[in-house]
C-alpha positions in Angstrom: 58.9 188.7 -98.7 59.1 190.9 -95.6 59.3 189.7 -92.1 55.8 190.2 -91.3 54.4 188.2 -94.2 57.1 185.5 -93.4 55.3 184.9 -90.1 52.2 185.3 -91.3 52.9 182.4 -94.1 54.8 180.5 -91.4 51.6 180.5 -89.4 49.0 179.7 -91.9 51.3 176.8 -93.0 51.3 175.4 -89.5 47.6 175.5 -89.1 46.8 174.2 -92.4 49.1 171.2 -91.4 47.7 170.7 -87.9 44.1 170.6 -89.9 45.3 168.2 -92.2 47.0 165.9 -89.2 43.5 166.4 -87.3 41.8 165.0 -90.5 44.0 162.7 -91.5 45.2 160.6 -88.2 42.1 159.4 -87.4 41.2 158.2 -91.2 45.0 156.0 -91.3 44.1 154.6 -87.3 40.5 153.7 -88.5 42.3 152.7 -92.0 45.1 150.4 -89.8 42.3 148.2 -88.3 41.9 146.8 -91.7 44.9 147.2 -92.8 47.7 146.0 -89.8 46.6 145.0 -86.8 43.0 144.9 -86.0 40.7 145.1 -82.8 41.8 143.9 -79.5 38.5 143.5 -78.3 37.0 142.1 -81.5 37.1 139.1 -80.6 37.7 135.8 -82.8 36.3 135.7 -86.3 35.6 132.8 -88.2 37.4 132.3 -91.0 36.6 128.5 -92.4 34.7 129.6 -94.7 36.8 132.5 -96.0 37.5 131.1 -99.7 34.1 129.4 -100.4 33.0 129.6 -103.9 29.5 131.2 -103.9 26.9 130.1 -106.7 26.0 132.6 -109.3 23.2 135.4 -109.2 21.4 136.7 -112.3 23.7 139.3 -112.6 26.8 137.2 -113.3 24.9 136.2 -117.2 26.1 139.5 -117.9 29.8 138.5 -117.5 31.4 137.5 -121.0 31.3 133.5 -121.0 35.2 133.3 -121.2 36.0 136.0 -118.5 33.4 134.3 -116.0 34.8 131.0 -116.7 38.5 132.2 -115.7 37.0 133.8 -113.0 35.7 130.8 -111.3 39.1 128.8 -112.4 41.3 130.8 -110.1 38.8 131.3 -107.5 39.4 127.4 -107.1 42.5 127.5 -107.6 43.7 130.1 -105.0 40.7 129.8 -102.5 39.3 133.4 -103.3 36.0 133.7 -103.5 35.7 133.8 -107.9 33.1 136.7 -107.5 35.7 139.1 -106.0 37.7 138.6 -109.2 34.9 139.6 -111.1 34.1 142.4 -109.0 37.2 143.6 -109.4 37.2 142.9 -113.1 34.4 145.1 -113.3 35.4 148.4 -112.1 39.0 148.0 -113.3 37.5 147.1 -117.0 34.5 145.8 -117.5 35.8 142.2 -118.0 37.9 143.9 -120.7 35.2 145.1 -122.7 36.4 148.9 -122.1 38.3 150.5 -125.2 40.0 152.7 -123.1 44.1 153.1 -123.2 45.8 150.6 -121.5 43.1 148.2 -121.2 44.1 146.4 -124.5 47.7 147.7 -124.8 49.8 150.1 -123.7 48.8 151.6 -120.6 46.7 154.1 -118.8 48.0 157.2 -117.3 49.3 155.8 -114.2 51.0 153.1 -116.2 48.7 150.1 -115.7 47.8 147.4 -118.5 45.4 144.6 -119.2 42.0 143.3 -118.5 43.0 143.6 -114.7 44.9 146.9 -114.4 48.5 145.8 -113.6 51.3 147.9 -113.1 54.0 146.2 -115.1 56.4 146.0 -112.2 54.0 144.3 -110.2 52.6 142.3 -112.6 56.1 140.7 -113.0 56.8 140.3 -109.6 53.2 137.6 -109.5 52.6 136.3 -113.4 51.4 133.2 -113.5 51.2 131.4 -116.8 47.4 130.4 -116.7 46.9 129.0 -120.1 50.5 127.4 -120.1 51.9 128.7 -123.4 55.0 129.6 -121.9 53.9 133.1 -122.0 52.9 135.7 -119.3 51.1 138.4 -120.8 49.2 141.0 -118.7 47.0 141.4 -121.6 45.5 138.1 -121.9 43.0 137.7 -119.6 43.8 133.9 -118.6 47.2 134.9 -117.4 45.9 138.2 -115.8 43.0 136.9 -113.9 44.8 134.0 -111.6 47.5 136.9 -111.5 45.3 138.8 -109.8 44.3 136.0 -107.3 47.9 135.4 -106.5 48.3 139.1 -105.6 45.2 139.3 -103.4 46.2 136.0 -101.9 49.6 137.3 -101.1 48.1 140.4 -99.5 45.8 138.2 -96.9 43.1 137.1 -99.5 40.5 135.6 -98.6 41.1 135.8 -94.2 41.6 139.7 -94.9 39.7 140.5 -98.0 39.1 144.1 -97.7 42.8 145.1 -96.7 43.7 142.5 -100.2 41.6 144.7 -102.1 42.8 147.9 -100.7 46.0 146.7 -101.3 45.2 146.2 -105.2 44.0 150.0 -105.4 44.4 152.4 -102.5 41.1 153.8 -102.0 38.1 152.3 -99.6 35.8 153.5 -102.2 37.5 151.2 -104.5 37.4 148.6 -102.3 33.1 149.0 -101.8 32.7 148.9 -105.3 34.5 145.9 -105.9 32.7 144.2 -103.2 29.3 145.5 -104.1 29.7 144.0 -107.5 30.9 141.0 -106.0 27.7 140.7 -103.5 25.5 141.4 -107.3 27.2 138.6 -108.8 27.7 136.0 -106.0 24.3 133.6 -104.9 22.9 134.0 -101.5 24.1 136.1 -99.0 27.7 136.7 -100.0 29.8 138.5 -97.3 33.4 138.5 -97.3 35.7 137.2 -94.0 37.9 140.4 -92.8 39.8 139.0 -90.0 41.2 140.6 -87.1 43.6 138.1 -86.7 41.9 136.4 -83.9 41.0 133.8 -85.7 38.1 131.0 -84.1 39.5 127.5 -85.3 43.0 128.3 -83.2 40.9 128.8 -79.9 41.2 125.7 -78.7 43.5 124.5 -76.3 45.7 121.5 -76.9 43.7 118.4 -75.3 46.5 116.4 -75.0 48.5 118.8 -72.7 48.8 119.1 -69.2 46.8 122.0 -67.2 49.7 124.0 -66.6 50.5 123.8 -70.2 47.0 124.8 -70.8 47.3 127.9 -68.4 51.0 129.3 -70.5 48.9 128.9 -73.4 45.6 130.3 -72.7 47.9 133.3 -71.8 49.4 134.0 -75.1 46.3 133.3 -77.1 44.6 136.0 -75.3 47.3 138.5 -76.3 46.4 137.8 -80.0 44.9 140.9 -81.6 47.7 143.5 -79.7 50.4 145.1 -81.6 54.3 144.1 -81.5 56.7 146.8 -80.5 60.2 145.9 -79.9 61.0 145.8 -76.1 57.3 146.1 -74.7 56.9 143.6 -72.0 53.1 144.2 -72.2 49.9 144.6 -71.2 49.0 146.7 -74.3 52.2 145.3 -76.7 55.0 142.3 -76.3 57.6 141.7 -78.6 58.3 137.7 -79.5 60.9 137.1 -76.3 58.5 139.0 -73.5 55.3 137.5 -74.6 56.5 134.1 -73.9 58.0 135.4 -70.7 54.6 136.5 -69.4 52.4 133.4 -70.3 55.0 131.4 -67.9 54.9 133.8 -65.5 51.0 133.8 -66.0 51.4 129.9 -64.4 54.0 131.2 -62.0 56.7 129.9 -63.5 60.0 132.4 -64.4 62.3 132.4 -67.6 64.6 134.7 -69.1 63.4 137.8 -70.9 65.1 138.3 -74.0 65.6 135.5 -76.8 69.3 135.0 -77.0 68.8 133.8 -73.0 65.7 132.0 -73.7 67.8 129.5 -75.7 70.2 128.2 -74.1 67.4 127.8 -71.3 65.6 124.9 -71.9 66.3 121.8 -72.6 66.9 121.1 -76.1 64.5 118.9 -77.9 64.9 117.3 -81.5 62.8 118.8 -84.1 59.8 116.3 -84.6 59.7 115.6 -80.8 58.3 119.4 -79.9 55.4 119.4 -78.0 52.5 122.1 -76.4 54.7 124.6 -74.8 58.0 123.9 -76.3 59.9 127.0 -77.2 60.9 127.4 -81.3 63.7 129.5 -82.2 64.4 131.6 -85.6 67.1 132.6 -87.3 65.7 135.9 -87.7 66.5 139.7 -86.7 69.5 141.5 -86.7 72.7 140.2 -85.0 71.4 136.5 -85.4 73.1 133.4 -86.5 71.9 129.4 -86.0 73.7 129.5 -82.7 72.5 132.5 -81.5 68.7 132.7 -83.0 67.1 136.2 -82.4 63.2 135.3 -82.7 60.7 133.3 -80.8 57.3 131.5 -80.5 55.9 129.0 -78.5 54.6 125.5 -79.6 50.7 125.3 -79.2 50.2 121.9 -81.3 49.6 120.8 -85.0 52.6 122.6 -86.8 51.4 125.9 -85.5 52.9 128.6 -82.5 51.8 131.4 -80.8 54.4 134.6 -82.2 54.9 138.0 -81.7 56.3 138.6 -84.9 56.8 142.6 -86.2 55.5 145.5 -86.2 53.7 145.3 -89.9 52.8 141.5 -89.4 50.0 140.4 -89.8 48.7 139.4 -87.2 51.1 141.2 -85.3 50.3 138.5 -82.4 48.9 136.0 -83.5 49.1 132.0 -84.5 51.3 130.8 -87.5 53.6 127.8 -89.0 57.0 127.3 -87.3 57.8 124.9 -89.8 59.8 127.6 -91.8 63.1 127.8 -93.1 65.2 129.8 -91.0 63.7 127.0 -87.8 66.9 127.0 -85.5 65.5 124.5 -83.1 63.4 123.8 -80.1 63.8 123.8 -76.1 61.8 122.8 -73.4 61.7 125.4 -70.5 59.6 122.6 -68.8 62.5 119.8 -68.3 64.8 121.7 -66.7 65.2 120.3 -62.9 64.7 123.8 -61.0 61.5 124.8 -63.3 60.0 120.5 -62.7 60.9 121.8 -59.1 58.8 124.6 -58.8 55.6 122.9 -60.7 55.9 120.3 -58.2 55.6 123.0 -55.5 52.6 124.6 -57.6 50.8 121.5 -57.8 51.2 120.9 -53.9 49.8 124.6 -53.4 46.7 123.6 -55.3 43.4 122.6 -53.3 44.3 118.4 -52.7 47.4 118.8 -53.9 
C-alpha cells in the first residue's frame, strides 16, 4: 500500500470510529441508567410492590398447564413477578414447545440449552434442583424455570427488572418483548418496578434519633442516586469515607476524611449496641485487615446503612444491610468529648438555645 492510500485508510478509519463513538456513547449512558446507577434527579420509586404476583389474563390459557404452573411456583418462591417468567419463556421457547436445536437438547448456536435458554456455564453457576430428584438438568423445565428466577433475582429482580432482563439477553428489544408478553399474560395493569436506587420505604428518618442525628442523615440520603468514584469528596460523586465526612460536616460537625482515620475516631461501640449515626466498618478493599478496615457506612436504623459502595454497585449510593460478614465493628463519632463539645456549642447557637 503506498503512502498516500495509507493516510487515506488511516483517515477513513478514524472517522468511521469517531461515528461509531458519536452513536454509540450516548446509547451505553442512556443504557447505564438502567443498568448502573440511575437518575439523580429521579427521585424515589416505590418498590413494595415490586414482586407481587399478578392474577392471570386470557392470554395466559394459552400457556401449557405444567409450564404455567412452574411459572407461578418460582414467582412465589423468589418474589418475581411469575408472568415475567413466562414472558421470558415465551420468546426464548415458546414454553418449550419449539423443536428447534438446543431447546430439547444439545444446544443452539450460541451454545444455549433448555426450555429457558441457558448457557451451560451459567446455568451451573445458579441450578436449583426444583423437583428435588437430586438432579439439575437445564432441560427439565421444573429445574430451569426457578433457575431462571434465581438468575434474574441475582441480577436486581424484581426492584430492577428491566436491567435483570437485560442482563439474561443483552438486547433492549429483548427486554420489551419479554415484558410485553408479560403485560398479555399478567391481570390488571401489570407494570414492572425499575428502580433508581432511590428507593421510597428508606425515606424516613429514624424517629427515635436526635435532630442533629436527623440532619447527618438527611444529608447522606439525599446523595443516594450519585455515582461512587474513588477519592471524590463530592457534590456530583463520594466514595464511602468522604460521604460520611460531608453529612457531619452538613451539621457542622468535623471528622477525618479517609476510612483507616475514621476508625480509630470514634468511640467504639459493641455490635448490637449501634445506633442512628454510628459508623460501621468493613473489611473490604485493598490493603485491609480487621484492624485496619478499608470501607464505610453509616448506621440509619433497622439493620440497614447509608454506603457509598463501588463504582458498579448497585445503587452506587444508596441504603443496604451492614449485617454482612466481613462487619469489622462500629464507632461512635458522637461520644467523643471534643465532638459532645462542639454540639453543645451548636445547640447554644440555635434560636433559645
Amino acid at each position: 500500500m503506498t503512502p498516500k492510500r495509507v493516510l487515506a485508510a488511516s483517515a477513513l478509519a478514524a472517522a468511521a470510529a469517531l461515528f461509531v463513538a458519536l452513536i454509540f456513547v450516548p446509547i451505553l449512558f442512556g443504557a447505564s441508567q438502567f443498568m448502573f446507577g440511575g437518575s439523580v434527579n429521579g427521585g424515589c420509586v416505590d418498590t413494595s410492590g415490586a414482586g407481587a404476583q399478578p392474577a392471570e389474563a386470557g392470554d395466559a390459557k394459552s400457556i401449557p398447564a405444567n409450564y404455567l404452573d412452574l411459572y407461578k411456583k418460582a414467582g412465589q418462591d423468589y418474589g418475581i413477578p411469575w408472568n415475567v417468567l413466562a414472558g421470558i419463556g415465551e420468546v426464548e421457547t415458546g414454553h418449550g414447545t419449539s423443536n428447534a436445536q438446543g431447546v430439547h437438547s444439545g444446544e443452539n448456536y450460541a451454545g444455549a440449552g433448555g426450555p429457558m435458554q441457558f448457557l451451560a456455564a451459567t446455568f451451573k453457576s445458579f441450578a436449583v434442583d426444583g423437583n428435588k430428584d437430586g438432579k439439575k438438568d437445564r432441560y427439565d423445565p421444573a429445574d430451569a424455570i426457578p433457575t431462571a428466577a434465581a438468575y434474574l433475582k441475582h441480577n436486581g429482580a424484581p426492584q430492577r427488572m428491566k436491567t435483570a432482563i437485560f442482563q439474561y439477553n443483552h438486547s433492549w428489544d429483548y427486554v420489551n418483548m419479554v415484558l410485553s408478553w408479560a403485560k398479555r399474560y399478567g391481570g390488571g395493569d401489570f407494570k414492572v418496578v425499575q428502580s433508581n436506587g432511590v428507593d421510597c420505604q428508606d425515606d424516613a428518618l429514624p424517629a427515635n434519633a436526635s435532630a442533629l442525628v436527623q440532619k447527618i442523615i438527611a444529608f447522606a440520603l439525599a446523595q443516594r442516586g450519585k455515582p461512587y468514584v474513588f477519592g471524590a469528596t463530592g457534590p456530583d460523586a463520594w466514595d464511602c469515607s468522604s460521604l460520611i465526612q460531608a453529612a457531619y460536616r452538613a451539621a457542622g460537625l468535623g471528622i477525618p476524611r479517609t476510612t483507616f482515620e475514621q476508625w480509630p475516631f470514634g468511640v467504639k461501640v459493641p455490635k448490637g449496641k449501634e445506633q442512628p449515626g454510628d459508623l460501621v466498618f468493613f473489611n473490604s478493599g485493598p490493603g485491609t485487615s480487621a484492624d485496619s478496615p478499608g470501607h464505610v457506612g453509616m448506621v440509619i436504623g433497622k439493620g440497614k446503612m447509608i454506603v457509598a459502595s463501588c463504582t458498579l454497585c448497585v445503587p452506587a449510593i444508596g441504603v443496604k444491610s451492614y449485617k454482612r460478614p466481613d462487619w469489622v465493628g462500629v464507632t461512635r463519632p458522637l461520644a467523643r468529648p471534643d465532638l459532645k463539645k462542639k454540639v453543645a456549642e451548636l445547640a447554644a447557637q440555635q434560636p433559645g438555645g
